[in-house]
N, CA, C and O atoms as a MOPAC input file, in Angstrom:
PM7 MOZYME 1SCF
protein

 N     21.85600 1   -10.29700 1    -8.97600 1
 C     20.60500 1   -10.65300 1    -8.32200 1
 C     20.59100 1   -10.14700 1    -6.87100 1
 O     19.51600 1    -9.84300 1    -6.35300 1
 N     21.72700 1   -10.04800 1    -6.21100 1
 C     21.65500 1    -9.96000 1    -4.72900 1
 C     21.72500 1    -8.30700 1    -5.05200 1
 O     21.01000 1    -7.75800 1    -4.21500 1
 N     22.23600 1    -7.46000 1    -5.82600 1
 C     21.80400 1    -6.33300 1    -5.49200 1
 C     20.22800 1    -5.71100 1    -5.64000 1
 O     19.71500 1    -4.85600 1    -4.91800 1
 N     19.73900 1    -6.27600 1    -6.58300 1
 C     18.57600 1    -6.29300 1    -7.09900 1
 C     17.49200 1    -6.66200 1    -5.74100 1
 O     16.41900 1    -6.09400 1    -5.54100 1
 N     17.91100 1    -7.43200 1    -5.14700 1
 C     17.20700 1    -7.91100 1    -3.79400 1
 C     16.89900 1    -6.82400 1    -2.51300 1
 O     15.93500 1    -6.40400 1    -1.87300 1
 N     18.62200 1    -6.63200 1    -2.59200 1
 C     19.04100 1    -5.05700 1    -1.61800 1
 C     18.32400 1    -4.03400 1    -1.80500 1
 O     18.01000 1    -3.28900 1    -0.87600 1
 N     17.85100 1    -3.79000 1    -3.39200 1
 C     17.39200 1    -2.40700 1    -3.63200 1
 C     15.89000 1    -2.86700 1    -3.86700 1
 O     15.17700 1    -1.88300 1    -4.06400 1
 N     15.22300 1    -4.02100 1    -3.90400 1
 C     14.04500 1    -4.07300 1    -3.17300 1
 C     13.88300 1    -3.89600 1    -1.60000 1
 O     13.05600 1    -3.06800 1    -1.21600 1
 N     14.68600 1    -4.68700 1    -0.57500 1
 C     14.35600 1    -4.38300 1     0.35900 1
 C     14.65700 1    -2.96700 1     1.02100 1
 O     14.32200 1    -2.46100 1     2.09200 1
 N     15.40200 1    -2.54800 1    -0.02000 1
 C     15.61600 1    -0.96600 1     0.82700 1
 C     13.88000 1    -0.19100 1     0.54600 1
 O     13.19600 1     0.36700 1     1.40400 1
 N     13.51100 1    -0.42000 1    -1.02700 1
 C     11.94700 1     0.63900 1    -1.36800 1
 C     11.01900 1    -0.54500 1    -0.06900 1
 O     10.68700 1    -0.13800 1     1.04400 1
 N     10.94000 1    -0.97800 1    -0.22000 1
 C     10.06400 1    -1.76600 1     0.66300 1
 C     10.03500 1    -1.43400 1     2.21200 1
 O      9.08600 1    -1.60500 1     2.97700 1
 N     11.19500 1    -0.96000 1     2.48100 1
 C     11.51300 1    -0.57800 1     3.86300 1
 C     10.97000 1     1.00500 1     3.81300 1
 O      9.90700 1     1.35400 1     4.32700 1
 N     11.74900 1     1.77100 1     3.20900 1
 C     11.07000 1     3.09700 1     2.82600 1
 C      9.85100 1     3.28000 1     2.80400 1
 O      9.50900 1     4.40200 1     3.17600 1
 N      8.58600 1     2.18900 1     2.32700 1
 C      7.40800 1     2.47100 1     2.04700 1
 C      6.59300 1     2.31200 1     3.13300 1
 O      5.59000 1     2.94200 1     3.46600 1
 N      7.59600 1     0.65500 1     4.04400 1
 C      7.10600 1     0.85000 1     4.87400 1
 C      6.59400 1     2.11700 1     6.44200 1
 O      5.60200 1     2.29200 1     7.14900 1
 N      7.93800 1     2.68800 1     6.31200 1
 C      7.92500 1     3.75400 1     7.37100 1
 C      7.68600 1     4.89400 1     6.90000 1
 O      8.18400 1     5.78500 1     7.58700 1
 N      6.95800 1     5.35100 1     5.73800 1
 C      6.44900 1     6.52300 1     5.30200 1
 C      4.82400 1     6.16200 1     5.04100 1
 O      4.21300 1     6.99600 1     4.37300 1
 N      4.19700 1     5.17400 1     5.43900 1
 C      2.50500 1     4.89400 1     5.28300 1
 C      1.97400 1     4.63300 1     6.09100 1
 O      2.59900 1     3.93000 1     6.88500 1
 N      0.79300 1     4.91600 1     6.39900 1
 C     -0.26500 1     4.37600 1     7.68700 1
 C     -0.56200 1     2.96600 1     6.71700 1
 O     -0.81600 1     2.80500 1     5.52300 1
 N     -0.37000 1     1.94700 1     8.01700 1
 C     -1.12800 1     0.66900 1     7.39100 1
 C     -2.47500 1     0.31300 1     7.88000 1
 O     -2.67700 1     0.04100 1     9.06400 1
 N     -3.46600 1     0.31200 1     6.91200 1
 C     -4.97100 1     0.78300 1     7.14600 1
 C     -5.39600 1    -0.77600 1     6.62700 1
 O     -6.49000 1    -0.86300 1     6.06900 1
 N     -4.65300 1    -1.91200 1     6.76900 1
 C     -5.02600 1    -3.18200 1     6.94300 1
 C     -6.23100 1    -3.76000 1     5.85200 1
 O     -5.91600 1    -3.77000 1     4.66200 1
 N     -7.12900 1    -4.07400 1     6.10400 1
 C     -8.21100 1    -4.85100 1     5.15700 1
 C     -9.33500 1    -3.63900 1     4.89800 1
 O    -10.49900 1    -3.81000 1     4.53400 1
 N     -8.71000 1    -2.44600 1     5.16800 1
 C     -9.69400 1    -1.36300 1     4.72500 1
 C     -9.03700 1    -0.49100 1     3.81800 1
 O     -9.36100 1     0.69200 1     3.71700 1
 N     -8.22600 1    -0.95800 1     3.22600 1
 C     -7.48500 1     0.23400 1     2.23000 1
 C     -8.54300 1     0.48600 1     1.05500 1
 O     -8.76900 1     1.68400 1     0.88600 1
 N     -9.14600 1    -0.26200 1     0.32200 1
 C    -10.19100 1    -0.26400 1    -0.74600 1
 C    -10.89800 1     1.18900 1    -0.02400 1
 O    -10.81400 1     2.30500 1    -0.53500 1
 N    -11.53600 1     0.90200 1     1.15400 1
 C    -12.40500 1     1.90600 1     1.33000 1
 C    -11.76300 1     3.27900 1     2.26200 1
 O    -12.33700 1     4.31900 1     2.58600 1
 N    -10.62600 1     2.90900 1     2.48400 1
 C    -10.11300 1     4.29400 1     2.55800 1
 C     -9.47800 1     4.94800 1     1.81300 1
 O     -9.31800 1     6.16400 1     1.70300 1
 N     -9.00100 1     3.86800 1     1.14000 1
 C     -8.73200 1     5.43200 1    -0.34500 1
 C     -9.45900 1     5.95600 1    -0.94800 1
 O     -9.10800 1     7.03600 1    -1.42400 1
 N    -11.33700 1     5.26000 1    -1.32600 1
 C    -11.68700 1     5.36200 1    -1.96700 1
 C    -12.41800 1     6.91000 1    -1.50000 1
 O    -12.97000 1     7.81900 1    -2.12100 1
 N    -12.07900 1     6.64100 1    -0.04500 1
 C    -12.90000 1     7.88700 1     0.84100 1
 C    -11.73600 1     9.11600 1     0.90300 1
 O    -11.85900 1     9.96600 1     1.78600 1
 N    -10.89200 1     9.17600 1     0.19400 1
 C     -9.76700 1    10.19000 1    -0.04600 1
 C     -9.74500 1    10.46000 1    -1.25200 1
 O     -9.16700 1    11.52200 1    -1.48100 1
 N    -10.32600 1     9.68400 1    -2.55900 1
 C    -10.86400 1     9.93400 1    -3.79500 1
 C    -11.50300 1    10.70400 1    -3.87100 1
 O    -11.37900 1    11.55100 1    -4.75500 1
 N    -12.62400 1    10.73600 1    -2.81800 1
 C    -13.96800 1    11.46000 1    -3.34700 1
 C    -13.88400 1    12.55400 1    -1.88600 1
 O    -14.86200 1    13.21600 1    -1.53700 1
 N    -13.11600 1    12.57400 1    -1.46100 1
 C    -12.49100 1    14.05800 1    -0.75700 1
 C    -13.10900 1    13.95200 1     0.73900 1
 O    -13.00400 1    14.87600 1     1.54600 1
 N    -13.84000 1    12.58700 1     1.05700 1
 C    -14.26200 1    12.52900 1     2.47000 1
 C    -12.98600 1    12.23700 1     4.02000 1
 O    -13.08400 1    12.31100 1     5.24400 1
 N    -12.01900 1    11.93800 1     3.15000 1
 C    -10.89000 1    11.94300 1     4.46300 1
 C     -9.61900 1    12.82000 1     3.35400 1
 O     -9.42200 1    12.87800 1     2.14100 1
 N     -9.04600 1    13.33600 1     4.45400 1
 C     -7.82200 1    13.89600 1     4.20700 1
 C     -6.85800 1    13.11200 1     3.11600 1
 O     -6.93400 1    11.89100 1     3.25600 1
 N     -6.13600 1    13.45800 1     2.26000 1
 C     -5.22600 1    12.60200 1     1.50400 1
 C     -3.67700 1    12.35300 1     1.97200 1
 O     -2.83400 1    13.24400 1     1.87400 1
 N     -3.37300 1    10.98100 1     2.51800 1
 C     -2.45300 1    10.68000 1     2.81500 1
 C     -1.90100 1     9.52700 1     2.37300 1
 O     -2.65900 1     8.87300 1     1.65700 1
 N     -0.70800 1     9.00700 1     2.58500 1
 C      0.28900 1     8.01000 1     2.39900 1
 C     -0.34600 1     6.49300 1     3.27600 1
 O     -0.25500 1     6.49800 1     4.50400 1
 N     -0.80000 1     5.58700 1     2.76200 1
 C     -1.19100 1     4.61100 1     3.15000 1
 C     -1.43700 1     3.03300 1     2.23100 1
 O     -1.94200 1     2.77600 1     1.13800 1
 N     -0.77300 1     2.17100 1     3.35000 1
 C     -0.50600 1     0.94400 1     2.53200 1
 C     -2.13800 1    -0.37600 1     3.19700 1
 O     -3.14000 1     0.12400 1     3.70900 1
 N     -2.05200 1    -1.34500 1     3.08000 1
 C     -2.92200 1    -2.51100 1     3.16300 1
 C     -3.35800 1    -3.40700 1     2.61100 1
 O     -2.55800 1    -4.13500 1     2.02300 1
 N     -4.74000 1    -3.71800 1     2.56900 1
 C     -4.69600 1    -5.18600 1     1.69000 1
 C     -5.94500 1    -4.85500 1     0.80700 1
 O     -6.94600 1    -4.20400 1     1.10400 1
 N     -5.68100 1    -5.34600 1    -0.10700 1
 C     -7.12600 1    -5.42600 1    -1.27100 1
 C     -6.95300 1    -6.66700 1    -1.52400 1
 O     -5.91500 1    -7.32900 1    -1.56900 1
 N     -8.61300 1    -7.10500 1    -1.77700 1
 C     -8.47100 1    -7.87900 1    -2.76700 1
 C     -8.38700 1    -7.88900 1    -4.31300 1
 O     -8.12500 1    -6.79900 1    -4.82100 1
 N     -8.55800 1    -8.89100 1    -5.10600 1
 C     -8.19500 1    -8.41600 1    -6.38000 1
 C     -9.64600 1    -7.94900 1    -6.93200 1
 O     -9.69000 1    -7.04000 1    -7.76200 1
 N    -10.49300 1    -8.39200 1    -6.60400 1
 C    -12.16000 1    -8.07000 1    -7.04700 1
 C    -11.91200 1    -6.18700 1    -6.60700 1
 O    -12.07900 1    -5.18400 1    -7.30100 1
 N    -11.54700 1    -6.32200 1    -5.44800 1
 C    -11.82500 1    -4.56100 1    -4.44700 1
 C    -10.38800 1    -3.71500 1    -5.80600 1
 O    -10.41000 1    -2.70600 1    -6.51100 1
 N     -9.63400 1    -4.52000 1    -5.63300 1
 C     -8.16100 1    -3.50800 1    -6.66400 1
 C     -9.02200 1    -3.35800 1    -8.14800 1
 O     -9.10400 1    -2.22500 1    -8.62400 1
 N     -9.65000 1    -4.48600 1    -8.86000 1
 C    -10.64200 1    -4.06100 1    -9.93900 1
 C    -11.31700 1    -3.22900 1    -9.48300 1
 O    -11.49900 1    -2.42600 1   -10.39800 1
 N    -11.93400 1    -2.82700 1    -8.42200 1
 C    -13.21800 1    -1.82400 1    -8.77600 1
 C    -12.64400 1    -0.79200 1    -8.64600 1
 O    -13.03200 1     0.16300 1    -9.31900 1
 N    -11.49800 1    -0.63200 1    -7.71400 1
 C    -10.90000 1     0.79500 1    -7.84400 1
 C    -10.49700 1     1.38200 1    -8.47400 1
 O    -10.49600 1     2.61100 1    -8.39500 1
 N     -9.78900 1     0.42700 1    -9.70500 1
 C     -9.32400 1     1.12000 1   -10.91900 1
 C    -10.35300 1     1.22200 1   -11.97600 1
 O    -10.04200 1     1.92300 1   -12.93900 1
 N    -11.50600 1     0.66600 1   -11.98800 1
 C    -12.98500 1     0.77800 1   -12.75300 1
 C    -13.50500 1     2.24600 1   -12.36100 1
 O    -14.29800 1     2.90200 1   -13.03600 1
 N    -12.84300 1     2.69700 1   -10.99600 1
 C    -13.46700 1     3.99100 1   -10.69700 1
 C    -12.69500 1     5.11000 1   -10.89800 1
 O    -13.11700 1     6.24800 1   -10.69300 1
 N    -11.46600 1     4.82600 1   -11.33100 1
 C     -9.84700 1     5.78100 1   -11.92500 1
 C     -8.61600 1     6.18700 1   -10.79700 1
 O     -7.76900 1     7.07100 1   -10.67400 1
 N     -9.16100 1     4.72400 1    -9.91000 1
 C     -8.31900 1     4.92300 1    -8.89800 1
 C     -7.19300 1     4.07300 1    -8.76500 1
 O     -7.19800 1     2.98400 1    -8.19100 1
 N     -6.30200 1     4.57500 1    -9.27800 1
 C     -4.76800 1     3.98800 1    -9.45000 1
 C     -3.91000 1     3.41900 1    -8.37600 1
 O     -3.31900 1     4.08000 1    -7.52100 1
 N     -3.90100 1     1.95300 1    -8.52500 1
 C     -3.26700 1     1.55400 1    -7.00400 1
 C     -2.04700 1     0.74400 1    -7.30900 1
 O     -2.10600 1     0.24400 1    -8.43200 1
 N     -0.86900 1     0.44500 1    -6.58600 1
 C      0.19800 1    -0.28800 1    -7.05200 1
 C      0.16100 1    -1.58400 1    -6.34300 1
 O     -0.44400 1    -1.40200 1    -5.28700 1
 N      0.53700 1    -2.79600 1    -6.45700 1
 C      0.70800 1    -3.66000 1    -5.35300 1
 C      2.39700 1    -3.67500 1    -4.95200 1
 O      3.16300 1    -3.01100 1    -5.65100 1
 N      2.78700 1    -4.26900 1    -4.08500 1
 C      4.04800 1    -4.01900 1    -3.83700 1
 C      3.91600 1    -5.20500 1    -2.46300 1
 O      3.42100 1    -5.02000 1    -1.35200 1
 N      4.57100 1    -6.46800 1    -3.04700 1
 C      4.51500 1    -7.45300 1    -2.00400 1
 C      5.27900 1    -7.26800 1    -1.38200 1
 O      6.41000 1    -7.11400 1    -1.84300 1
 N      4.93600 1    -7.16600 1     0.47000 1
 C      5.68500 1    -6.97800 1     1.30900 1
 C      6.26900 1    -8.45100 1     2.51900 1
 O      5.52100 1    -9.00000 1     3.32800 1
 N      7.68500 1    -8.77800 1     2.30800 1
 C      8.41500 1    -9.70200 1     2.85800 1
 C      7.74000 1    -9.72400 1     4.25000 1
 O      7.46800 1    -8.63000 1     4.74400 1
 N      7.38200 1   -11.06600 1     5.06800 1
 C      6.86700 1   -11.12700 1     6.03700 1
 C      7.88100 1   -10.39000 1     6.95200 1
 O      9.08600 1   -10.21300 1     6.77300 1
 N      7.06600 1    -9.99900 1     8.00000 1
 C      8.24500 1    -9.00800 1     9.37900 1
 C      8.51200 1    -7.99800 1     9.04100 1
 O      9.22100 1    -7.38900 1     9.84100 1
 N      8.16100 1    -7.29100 1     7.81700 1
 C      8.51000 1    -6.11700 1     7.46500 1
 C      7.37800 1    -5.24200 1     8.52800 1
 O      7.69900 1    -4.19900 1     9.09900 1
 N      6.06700 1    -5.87000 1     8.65100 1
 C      4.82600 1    -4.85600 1     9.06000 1
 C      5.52200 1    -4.33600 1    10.53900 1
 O      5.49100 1    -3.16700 1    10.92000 1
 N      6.08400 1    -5.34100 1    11.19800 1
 C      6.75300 1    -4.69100 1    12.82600 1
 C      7.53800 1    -3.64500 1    12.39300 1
 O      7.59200 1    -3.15300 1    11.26600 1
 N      8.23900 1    -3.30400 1    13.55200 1
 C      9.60500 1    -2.61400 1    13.81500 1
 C     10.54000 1    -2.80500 1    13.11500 1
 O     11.28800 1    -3.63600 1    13.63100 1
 N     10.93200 1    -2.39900 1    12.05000 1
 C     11.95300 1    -2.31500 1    11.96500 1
 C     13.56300 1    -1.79900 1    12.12600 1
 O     14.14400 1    -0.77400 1    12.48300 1
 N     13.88300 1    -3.01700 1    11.68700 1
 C     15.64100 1    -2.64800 1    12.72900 1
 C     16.74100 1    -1.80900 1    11.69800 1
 O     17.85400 1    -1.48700 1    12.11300 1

């Protein structure tokens, strides 16, 4: 179990420092990288579950990936 933990917090750490976090607008900024109005990049945030349904109603494939509080700062 404790490695299993380790090798979550390692992808979790990784994901964190490879994404723009685009906060309570991720729904509509991916959706604006779907349809080719912003550049396509690496970016994490919040949906709700109504906004994560419509995105995948529209063939837009999203993962959730709960992130341990204190991860969003600096990490050490």
């Amino acid at each position: 179990m404790e490695a299993l933990q380790a090798m979550y917090l390692h992808v979790v750490r990784k994901v964190v420092e490879n994404t723009e976090d685009v906060g309570r607008h991720f729904a509509e900024e991916v959706r604006r990288m779907h349809h080719g109005e912003e550049p396509v990049r690496a970016i994490r945030g919040q949906a709700t579950p109504q906004e994560k349904a419509s995105l995948q109603e529209e063939g837009i494939d999203v993962l959730s990936l709960p992130v341990p509080e204190g991860f969003d700062g600096p990490l050490q």
